[in-house]
Legacy VTK file of the C-alpha trace (Angstrom):
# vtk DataFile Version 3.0
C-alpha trace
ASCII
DATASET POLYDATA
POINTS 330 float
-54.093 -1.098 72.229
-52.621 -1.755 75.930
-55.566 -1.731 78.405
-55.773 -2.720 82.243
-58.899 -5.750 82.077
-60.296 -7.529 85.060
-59.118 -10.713 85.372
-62.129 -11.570 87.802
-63.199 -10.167 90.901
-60.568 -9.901 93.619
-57.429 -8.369 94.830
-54.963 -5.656 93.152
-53.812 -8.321 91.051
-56.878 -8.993 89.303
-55.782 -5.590 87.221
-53.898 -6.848 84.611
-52.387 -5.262 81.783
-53.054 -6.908 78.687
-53.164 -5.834 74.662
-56.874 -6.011 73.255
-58.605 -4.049 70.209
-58.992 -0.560 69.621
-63.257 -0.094 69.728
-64.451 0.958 66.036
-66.456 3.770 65.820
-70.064 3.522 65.923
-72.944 5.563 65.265
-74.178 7.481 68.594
-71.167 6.698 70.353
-67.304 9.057 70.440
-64.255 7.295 70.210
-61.296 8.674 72.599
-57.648 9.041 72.922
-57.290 8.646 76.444
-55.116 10.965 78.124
-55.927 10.798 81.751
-59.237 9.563 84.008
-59.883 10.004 87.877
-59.848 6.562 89.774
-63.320 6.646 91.873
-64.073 4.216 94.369
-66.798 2.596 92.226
-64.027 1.031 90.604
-62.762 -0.475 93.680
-65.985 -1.745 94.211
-66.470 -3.205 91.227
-63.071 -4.930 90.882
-64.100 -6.676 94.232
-67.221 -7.694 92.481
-69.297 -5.511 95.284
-70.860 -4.101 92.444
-73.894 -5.333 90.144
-72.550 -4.871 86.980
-68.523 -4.690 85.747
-66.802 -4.748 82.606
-63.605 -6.476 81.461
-61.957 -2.230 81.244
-62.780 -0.392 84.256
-62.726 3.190 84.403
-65.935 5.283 84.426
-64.512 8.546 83.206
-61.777 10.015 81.524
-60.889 13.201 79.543
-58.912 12.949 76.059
-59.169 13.935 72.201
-62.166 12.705 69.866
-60.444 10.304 67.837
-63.774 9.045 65.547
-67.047 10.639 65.959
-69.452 9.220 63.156
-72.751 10.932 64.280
-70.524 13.975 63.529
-71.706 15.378 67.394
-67.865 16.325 67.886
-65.011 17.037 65.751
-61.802 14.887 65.598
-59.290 16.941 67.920
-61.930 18.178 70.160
-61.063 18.017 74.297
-63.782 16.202 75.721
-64.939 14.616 79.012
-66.526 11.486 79.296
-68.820 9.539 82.000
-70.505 7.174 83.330
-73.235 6.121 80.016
-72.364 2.022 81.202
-68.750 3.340 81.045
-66.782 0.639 83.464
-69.759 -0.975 84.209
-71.908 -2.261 80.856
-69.248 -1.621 78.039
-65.703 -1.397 78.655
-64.457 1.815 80.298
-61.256 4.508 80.258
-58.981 1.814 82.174
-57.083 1.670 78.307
-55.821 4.216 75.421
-58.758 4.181 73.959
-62.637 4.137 74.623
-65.435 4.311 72.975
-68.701 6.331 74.951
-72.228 7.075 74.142
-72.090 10.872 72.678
-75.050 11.380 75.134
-72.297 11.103 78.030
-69.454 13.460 76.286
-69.034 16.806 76.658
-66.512 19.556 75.215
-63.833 20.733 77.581
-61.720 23.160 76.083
-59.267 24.360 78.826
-55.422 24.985 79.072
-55.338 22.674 81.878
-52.979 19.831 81.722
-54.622 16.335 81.096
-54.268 15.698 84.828
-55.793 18.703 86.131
-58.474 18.277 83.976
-58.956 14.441 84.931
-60.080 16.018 88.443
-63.028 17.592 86.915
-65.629 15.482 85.241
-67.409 13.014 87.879
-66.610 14.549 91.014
-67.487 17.975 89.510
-70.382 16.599 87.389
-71.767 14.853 90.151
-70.973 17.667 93.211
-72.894 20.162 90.402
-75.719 18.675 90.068
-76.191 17.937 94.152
-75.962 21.229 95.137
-77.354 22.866 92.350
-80.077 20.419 91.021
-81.605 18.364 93.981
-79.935 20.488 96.710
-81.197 24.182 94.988
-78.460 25.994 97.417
-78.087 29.536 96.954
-76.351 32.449 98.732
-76.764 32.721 102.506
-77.767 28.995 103.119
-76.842 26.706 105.643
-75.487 23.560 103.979
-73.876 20.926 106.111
-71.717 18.144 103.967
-71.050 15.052 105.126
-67.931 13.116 104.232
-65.919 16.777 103.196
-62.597 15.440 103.082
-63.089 12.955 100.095
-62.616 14.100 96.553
-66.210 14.442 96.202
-66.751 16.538 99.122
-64.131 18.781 98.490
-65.324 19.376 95.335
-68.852 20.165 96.945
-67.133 22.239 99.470
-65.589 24.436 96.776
-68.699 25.062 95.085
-71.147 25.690 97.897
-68.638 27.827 99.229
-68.019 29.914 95.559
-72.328 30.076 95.529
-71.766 31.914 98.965
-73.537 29.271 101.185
-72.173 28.836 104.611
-70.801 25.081 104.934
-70.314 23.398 108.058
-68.311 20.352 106.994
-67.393 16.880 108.948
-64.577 14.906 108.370
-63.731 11.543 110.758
-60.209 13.262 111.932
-59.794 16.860 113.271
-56.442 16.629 112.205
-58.212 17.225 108.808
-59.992 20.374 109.752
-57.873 22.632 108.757
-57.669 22.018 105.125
-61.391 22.188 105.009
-61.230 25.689 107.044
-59.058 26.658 104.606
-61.429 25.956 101.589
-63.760 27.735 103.308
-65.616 25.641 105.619
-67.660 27.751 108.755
-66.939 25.216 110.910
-66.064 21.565 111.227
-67.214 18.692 113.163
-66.461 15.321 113.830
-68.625 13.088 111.764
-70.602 10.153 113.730
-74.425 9.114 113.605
-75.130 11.284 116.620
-74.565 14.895 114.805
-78.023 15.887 114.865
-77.679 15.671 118.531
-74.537 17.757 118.439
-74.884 20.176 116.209
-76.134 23.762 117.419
-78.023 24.647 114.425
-80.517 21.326 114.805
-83.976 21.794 112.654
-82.682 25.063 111.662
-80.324 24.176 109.134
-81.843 24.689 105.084
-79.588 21.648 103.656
-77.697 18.397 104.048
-75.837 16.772 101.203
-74.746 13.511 102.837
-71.511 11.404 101.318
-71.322 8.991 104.024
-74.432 6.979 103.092
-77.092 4.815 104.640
-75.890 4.547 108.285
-75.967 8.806 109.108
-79.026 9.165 106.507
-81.653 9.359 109.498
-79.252 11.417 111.275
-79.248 14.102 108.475
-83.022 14.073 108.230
-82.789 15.158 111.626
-81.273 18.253 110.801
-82.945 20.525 108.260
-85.793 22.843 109.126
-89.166 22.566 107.426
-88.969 22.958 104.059
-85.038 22.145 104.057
-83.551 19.501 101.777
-81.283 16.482 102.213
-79.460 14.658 99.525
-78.239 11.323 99.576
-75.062 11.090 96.834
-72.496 8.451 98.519
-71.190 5.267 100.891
-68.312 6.454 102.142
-69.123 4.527 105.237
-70.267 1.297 103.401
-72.795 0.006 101.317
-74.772 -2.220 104.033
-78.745 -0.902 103.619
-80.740 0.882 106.469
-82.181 -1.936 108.956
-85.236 -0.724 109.732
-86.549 2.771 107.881
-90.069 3.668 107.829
-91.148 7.436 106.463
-94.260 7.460 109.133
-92.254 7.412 112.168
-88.593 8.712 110.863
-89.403 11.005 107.909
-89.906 14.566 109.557
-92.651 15.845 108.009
-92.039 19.016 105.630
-88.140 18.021 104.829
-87.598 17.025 100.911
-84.725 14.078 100.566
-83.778 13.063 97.381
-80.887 11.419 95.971
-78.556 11.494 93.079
-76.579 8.629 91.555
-73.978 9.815 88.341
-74.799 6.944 86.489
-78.105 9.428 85.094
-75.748 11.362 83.309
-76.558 10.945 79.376
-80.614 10.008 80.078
-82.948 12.296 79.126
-83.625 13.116 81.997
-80.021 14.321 83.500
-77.695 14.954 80.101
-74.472 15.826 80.417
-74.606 18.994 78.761
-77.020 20.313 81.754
-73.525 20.787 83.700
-71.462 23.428 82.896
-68.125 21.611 82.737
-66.297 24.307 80.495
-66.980 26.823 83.229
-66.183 24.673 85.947
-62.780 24.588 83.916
-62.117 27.813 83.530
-63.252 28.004 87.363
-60.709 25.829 88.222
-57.662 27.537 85.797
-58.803 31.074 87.841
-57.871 29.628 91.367
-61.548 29.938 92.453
-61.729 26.326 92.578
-59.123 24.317 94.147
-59.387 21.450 91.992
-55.528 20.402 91.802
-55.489 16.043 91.983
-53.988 15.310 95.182
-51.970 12.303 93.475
-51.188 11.527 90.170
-50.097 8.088 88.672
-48.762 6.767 85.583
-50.711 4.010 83.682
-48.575 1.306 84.652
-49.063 2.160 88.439
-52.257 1.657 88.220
-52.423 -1.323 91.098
-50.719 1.239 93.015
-53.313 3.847 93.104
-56.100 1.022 93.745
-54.212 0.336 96.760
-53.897 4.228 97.699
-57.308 4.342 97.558
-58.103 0.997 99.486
-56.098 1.619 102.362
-57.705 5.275 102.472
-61.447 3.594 102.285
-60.008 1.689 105.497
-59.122 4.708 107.605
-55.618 2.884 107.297
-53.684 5.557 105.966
-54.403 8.996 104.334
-52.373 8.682 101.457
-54.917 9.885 98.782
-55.521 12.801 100.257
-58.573 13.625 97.474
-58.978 13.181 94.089
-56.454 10.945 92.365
-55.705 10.973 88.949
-53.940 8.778 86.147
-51.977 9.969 83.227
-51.270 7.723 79.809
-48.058 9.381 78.672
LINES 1 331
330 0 1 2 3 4 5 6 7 8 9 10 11 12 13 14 15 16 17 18 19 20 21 22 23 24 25 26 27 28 29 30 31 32 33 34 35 36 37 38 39 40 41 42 43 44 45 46 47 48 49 50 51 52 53 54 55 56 57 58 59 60 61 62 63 64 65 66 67 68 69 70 71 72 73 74 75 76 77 78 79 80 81 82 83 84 85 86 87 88 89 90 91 92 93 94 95 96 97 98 99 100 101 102 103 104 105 106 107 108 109 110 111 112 113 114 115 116 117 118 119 120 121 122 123 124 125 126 127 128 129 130 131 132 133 134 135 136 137 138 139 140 141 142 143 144 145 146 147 148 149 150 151 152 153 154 155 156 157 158 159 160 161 162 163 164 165 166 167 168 169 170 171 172 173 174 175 176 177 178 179 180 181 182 183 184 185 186 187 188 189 190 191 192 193 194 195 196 197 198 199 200 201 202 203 204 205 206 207 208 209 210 211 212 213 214 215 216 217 218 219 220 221 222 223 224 225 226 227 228 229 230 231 232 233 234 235 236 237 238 239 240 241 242 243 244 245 246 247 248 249 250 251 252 253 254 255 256 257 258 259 260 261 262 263 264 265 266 267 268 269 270 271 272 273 274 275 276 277 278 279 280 281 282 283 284 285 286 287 288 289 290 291 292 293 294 295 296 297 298 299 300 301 302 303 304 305 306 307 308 309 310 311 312 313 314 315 316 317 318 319 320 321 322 323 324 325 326 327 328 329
């Protein structure tokens, strides 16, 4: 089968196309036709080998039709998502026409959707879900600030919070982004920087923050919730370096619960896939509550192209992905 492998860490042409065997079917694991998968920046990450673990086929989700299922968990035919379960990172990933996933990490997504609509869905959905939902417990009425709005992820987060009827006061790094956030719904935006807290009118008042930008606002957004409020940590949009100094005595306020949520749970015991309602999420998405179009969609053979998109977007070089970015395998 054709497949895009990692021909060591480096630059866009370390993706190289290259013919290697279909996976056989195993016991406890779904094979897949793969019809489409969303390019994430953990991808990026690890084909610059910023990343602890890689496999030769990236791609840590993709939807597509059960092609061998010997556990018997899904039926040959079947739509299904699949992600993360090593995906990518510990076995090889949806990079290819064909993967093989742990049945823990697939789930049935029946949907009229085309295969690139639906490649939108299953990480940044999954994950956004589970945030707001899970760690984040945001209900109707709530304050929720998000952090990092106008990446896939946050738009995704935005639609949601926004559907639950919270009230979402979103930051991007360019007003001249504001408006497509207002128009998903956003209360308000603001211009994201480490100093919000001492911006922002609704300081210690606020009931949530779910923050995509990572280590270097985290203190910022403990700042920000009242007593009893909640903060989730779920990204690194601004960069992977660690906190220099963080000690809970001095910069945890007391009474605020921070948690934080990494996809690469999904499939444990602990987090299965099956706790997130994809199929409705779906459906959401086919009614127009959700708008969950991609903002870009390749072809498999441009994949170094949407690498790059997505590179020069991580560098505040360009805006060219403009959210979630999908690839099709005609």
């Amino acid at each position: 089968m054709k497949a895009v492998v990692l021909a060591g860490f480096g630059g866009l042409d370390r993706l190289v196309f290259k013919e290697i065997p279909k996976p056989e079917p195993v016991e406890g694991t779904v094979v897949i036709k793969v019809m489409a998968f969303g390019v994430n920046h953990a991808e990026m990450h690890m084909r610059r080998g910023e990343w602890a673990e890689a496999a030769e086929v990236s791609g840590i989700e993709c939807v597509g039709v059960v092609d061998a299922c010997p556990g018997g968990e899904f039926q040959v035919g079947t739509k299904v998502a699949a992600l993360m379960g090593g995906l990518g990172r510990t076995i090889n990933g949806s990079y290819a026409a064909y993967t093989r996933a742990p049945a823990s990490n697939v789930a049935a997504i029946e949907s009229e959707l085309s295969w690139a609509e639906l490649a939108a869905i299953p990480e940044t959905y999954a994950t956004a879900w589970t945030c707001l939902f899970r760690n984040l417990e945001i209900s109707r009425g709530q304050t929720l600030v998000l952090r990092g709005a106008t990446s896939s992820f946050g738009l995704a987060a935005l639609n949601m919070a926004v559907n639950a009827g919270a009230k979402v006061i979103a930051t991007t790094r360019s007003k001249e982004r504001a408006g497509k956030l207002e128009a998903l719904g956003a209360e308000r935006v603001e211009i994201e920087g480490t100093d919000l807290s001492q911006r922002i009118l609704e300081r210690r008042e606020l009931d949530a923050v779910l923050d995509l930008v990572g280590n270097s606002t985290l203190l910022d957004s403990l700042a920000m919730v009242r007593r009893g409020g909640r903060v989730c940590l779920a990204g690194w949009l601004g960069g992977l370096a660690p906190i220099a100094e963080f000690n809970p005595l001095l910069q945890m306020p007391s009474g605020v619960h921070f948690s934080f949520f990494g996809s690469f749970v999904f499939g444990t015991p602990g987090f299965p896939l099956s706790d997130v309602p994809l199929g409705e999420i779906a459906a959401d998405v086919a009614a127009g509550r959700y708008q969950a179009k991609p903002s870009r969609v390749f072809h498999f053979e441009e994949i170094r192209e949407a690498h790059r998109v997505m590179e020069a977007n991580e560098a505040n070089e360009a805006n060219e992905a403009n959210g979630k970015m999908v690839v099709v395998i005609d």
